[in-house]
C-alpha positions as CSV (number, residue, x, y, z in Angstrom):
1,X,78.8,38.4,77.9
2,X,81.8,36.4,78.1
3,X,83.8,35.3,80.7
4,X,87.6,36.2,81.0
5,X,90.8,35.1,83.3
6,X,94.0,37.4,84.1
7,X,97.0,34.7,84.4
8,X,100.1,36.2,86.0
9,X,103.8,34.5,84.8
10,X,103.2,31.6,86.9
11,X,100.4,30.2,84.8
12,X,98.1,31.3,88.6
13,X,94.4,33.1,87.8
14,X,94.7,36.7,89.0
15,X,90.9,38.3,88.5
16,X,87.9,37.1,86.6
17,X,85.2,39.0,85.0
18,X,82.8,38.9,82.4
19,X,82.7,41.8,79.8
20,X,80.5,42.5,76.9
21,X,82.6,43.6,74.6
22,X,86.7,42.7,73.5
23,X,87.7,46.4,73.6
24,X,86.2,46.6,77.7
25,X,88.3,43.2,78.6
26,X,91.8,44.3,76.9
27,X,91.0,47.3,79.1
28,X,90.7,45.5,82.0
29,X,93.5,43.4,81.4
30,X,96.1,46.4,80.6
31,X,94.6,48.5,83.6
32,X,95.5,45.2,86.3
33,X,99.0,44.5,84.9
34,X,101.6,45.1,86.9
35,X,103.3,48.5,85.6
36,X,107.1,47.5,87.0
37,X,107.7,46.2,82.8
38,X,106.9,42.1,84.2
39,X,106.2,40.3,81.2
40,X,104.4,37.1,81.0
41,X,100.9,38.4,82.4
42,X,98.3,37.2,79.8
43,X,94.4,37.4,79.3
44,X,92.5,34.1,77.7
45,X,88.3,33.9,77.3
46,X,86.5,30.7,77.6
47,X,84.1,30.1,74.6
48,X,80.6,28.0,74.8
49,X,82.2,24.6,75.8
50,X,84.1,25.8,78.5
51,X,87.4,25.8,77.2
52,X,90.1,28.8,77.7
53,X,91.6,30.5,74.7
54,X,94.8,32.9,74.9
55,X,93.4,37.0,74.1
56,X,95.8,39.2,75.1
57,X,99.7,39.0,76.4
58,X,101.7,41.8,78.3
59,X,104.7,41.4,75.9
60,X,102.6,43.4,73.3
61,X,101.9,45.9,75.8
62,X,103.8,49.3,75.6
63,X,103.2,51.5,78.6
């Protein structure tokens, strides 16, 4: 499992959770974005040392 973080334009954590595979996170990230066209919104995982990595980005995102 590994642990991601939903980061609204402000740079502020929206949600947590931990997901087993990529495909179920970029789920969860696309279903909890805002659907009003905000861009900014941005998924990152943290890998063994603890360290957040960007994933995903809501500018790639076509509703």
């Amino acid at each position: 499992m590994a642990t991601y973080r939903i980061l609204d334009p402000a740079g502020d954590v929206s949600d947590t959770g931990d997901f087993a595979s990529a495909e179920d996170a970029v789920t969860w990230f696309r279903n909890h974005e805002p659907r009003k066209g905000e861009l900014g919104w941005r998924a990152e995982v943290k890998d063994d040392e603890g360290e957040w990595h960007y994933f995903e980005d809501s500018e790639e995102y076509d509703a």
